[in-house]
C-alpha positions as CSV (number, residue, x, y, z in Angstrom):
1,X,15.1,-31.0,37.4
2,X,11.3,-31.2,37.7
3,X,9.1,-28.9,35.6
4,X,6.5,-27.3,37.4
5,X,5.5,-24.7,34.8
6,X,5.7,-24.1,30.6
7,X,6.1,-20.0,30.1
8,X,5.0,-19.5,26.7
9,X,5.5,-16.0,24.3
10,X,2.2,-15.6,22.4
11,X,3.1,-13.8,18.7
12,X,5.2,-16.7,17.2
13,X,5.5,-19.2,19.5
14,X,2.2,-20.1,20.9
15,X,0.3,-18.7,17.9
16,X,1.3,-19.7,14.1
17,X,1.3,-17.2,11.2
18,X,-2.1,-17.6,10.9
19,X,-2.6,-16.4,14.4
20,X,-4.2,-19.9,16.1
21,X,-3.3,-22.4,18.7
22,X,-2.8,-25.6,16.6
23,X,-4.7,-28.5,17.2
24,X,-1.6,-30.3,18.0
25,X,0.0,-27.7,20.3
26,X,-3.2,-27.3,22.2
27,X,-3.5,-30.9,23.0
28,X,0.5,-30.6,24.3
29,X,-0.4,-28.0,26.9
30,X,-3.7,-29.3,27.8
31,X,-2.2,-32.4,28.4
32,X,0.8,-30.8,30.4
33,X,-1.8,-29.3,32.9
34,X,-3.3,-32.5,33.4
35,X,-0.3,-33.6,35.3
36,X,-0.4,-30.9,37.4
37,X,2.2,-28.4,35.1
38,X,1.4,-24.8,35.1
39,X,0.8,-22.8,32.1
40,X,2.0,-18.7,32.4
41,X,1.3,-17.2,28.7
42,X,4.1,-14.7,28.8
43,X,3.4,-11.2,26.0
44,X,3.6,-8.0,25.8
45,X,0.1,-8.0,24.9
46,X,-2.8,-6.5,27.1
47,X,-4.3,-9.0,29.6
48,X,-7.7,-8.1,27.4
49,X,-5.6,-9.8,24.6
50,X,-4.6,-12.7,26.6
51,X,-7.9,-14.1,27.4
52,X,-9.5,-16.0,24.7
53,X,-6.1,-18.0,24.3
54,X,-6.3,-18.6,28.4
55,X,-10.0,-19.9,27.3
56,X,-9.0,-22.3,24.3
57,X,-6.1,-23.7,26.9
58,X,-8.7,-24.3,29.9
59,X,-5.9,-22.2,32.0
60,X,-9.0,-21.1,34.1
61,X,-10.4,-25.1,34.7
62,X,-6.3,-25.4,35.1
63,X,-4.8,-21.9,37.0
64,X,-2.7,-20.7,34.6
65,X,-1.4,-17.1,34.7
66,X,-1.3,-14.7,32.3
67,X,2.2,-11.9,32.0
68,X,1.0,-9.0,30.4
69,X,2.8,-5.9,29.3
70,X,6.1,-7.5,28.6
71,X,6.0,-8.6,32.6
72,X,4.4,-5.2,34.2
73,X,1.2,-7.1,35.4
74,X,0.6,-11.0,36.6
75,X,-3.5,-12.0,36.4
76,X,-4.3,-15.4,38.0
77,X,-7.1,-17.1,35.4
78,X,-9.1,-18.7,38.1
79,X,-9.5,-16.0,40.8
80,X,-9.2,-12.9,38.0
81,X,-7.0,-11.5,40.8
82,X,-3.9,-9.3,39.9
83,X,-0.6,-10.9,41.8
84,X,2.0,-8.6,40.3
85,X,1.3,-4.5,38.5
86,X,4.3,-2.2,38.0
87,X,3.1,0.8,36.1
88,X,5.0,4.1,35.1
89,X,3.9,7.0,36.9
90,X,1.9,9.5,35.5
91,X,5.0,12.0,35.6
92,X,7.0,9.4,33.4
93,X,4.5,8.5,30.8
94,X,3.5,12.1,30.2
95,X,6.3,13.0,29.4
96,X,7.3,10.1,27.0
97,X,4.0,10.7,24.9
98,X,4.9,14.7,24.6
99,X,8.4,13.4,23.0
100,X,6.6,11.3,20.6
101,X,5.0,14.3,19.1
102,X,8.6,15.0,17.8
103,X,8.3,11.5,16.1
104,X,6.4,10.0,12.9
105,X,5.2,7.3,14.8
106,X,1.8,5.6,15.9
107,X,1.6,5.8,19.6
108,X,-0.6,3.9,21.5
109,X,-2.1,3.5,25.2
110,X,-5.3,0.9,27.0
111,X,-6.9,1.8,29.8
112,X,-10.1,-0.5,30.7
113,X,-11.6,-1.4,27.1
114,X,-10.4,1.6,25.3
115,X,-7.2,1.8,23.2
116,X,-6.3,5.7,22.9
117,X,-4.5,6.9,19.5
118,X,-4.6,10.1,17.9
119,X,-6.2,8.9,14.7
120,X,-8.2,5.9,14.1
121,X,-7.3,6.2,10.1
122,X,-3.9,6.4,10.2
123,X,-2.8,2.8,11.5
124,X,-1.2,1.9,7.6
125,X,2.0,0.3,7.6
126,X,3.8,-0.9,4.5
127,X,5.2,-4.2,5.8
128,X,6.7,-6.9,4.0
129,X,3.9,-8.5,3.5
130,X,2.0,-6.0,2.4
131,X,-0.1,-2.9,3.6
132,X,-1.1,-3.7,7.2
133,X,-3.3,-1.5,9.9
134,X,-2.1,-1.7,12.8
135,X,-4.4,0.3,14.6
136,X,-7.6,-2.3,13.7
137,X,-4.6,-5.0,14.5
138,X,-4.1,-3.7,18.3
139,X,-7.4,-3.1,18.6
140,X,-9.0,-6.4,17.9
141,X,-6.4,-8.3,19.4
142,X,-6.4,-6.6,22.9
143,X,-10.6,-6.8,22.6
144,X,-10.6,-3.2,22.8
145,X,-12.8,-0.2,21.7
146,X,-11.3,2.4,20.2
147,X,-11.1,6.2,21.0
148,X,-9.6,9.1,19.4
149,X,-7.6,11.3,22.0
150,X,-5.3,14.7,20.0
151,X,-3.4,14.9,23.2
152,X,-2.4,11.9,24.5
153,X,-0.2,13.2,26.9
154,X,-2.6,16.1,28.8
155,X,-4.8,13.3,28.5
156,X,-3.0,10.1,30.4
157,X,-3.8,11.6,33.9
158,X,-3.1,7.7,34.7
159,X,-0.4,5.3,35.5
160,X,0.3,3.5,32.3
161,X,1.5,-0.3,32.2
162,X,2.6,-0.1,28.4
163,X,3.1,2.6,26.1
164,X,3.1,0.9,22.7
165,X,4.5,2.4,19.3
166,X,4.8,1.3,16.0
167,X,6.3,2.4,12.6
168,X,7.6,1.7,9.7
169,X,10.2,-0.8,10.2
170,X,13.3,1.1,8.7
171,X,12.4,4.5,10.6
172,X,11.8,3.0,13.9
173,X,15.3,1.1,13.8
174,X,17.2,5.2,12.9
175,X,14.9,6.4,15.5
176,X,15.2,4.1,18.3
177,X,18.1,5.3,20.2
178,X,16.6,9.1,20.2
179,X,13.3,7.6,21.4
180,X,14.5,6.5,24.6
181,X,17.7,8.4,25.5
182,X,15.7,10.9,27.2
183,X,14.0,7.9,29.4
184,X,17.2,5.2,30.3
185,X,17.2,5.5,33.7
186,X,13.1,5.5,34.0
187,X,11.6,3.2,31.8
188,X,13.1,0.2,30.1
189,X,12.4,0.3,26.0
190,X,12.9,-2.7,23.6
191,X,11.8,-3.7,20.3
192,X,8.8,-6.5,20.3
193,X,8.8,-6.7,16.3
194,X,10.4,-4.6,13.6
195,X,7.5,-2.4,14.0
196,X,6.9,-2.3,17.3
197,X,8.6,-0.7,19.9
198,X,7.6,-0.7,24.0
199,X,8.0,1.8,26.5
200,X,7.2,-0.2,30.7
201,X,8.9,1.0,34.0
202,X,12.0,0.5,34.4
203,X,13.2,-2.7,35.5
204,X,10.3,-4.4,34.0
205,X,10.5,-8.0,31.5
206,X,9.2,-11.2,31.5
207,X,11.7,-12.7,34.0
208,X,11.3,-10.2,36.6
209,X,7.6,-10.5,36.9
210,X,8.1,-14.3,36.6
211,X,10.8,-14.3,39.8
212,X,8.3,-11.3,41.7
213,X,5.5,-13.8,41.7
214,X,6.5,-17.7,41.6
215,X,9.0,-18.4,43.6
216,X,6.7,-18.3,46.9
217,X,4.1,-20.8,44.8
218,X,7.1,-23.2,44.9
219,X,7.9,-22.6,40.8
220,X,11.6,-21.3,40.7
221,X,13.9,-20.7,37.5
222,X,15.1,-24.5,37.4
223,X,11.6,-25.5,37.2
224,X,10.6,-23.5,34.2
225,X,11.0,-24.2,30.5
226,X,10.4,-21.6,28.5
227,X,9.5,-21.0,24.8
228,X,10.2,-17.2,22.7
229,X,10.9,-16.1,19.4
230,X,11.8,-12.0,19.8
231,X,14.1,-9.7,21.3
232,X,11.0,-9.6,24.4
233,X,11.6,-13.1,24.7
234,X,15.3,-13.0,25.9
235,X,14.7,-12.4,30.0
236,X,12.5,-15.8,30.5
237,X,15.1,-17.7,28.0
238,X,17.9,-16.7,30.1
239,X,15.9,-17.2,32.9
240,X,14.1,-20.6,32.8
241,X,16.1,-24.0,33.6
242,X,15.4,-24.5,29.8
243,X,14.9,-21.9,27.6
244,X,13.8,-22.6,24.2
245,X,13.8,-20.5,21.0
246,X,11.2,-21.2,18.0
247,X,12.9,-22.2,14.9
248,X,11.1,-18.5,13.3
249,X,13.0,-16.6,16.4
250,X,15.4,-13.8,16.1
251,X,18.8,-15.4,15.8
252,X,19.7,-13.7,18.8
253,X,17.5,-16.0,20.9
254,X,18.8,-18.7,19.4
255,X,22.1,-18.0,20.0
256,X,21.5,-18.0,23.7
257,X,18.8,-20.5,24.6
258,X,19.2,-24.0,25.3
259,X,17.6,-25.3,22.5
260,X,16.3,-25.0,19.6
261,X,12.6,-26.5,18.4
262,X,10.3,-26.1,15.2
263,X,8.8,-23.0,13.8
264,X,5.6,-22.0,15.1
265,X,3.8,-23.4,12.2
266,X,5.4,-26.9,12.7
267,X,4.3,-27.1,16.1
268,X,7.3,-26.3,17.6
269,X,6.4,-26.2,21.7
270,X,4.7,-29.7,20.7
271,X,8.0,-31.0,20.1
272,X,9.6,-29.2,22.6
273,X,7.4,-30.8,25.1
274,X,7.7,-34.2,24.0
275,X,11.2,-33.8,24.3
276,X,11.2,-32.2,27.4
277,X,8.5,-33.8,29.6
């Protein structure tokens, strides 16, 4: 089996708790490109999120490709040009903000450099770990401005890649099941964290845009190893030759990858690339 490409999660597995690319993990994948091995940053970020970790990589000197949107779009680094987009229609994501409404929950859509949200001061979660706003969170991370829209739904006249929610961790697990029943057969819906929950088109993960775009560039599913730590992550662990869960990923990835590595803050894809390569 040769490896032709490393398909990495961002939020846990490329980035430790403290939200950098180690030293360490950086020289792994820098290294990996030198020989010719592609690097695909796999998220359900934005692309606008994706870019400064392409940058620190040199995916641009290199030709990575950035998965945005839990696998709706495919950006080439070098060329900027978009390989892959599978939005919901207009129809689809009108209608899933007007539910919402029924719902104590924070939605959220991008378009351009905006992030759209009904209310820039309520983005307050009580998390674990302490209060958390997850409004300035999503913001900063995606490099986006932020606007206040009441209506989201009159408003999103546009085909949306991602409709993003998040909530307190206990509610959003009751409410799940009645936030998507009315969508199954149009949109696919999964948690990305215990807050977070993701509405794309149906059909849409990591693995499908992965198998959409690289097979014709000569990178198929035995030539992949692949690195994840949440439910988002299970599509490219199933899918890639190897698939590797973090040691800090939900143990239902671990269950059904092919290994095992580190945490993400014992530079775990380090490892798993030594071991691998």
């Amino acid at each position: 089996m040769t490896i032709k490409a490393i398909v990495l999660d961002i939020d846990g597995t490329l980035l430790n708790t403290g939200k950098i690319i180690s030293e360490k993990t950086k020289q792994a994948l820098i290294a990996a490109q030198k020989k010719g091995i592609k690097v695909i940053l796999a998220s359900g970020r934005p692309t606008t999120g994706m870019l400064e970790l392409a940058e620190q990589l040199e995916m641009t000197k290199y030709e990575g490709f950035l998965v945005s949107y839990n696998g709706a779009r495919v950006t080439d680094c070098l060329t900027k040009e978009v390989l892959f987009n599978q939005a919901m229609s207009v129809e689809t994501g009108q209608a899933i903000l007007k539910h919402l409404k029924k719902f104590d929950v924070i939605p959220m859509i991008d378009k351009e450099d905006y992030l759209y949200v009904n209310d820039v001061y309520n983005g307050m979660l009580n998390l674990p770990d302490g209060a958390f706003n997850i409004i300035e969170y999503e913001s900063r991370g995606g490099n986006f401005k932020l606007c206040e829209i009441d209506d989201l739904a009159a408003f999103a006249t546009f085909p949306i890649n991602k409709i993003l929610i998040a909530a307190q961790p206990a509610y959003l697990q009751e409410v799940a099941p009645a936030l998507h029943a009315p969508f199954d057969e149009t949109v696919t819906a999964a948690f990305s964290a215990p807050f977070y929950f993701e509405f794309t088109d149906k059909g849409i993960d990591k693995a499908k845009a992965l198998n959409t775009v690289f097979p014709e560039m000569g990178i198929h599913s035995e030539n992949i190893i692949a690195f994840g730590d949440g439910h988002n992550d299970r599509s490219i662990i199933e899918y890639a030759g190897i698939g590797v869960a973090m040691g800090n990923a939900v143990e239902e990835l671990k269950e059904i990858a092919d290994d095992v590595t580190l945490s993400c803050d014992e530079d775990g894809i380090a490892a798993g690339l030594a071991k691998y390569l």
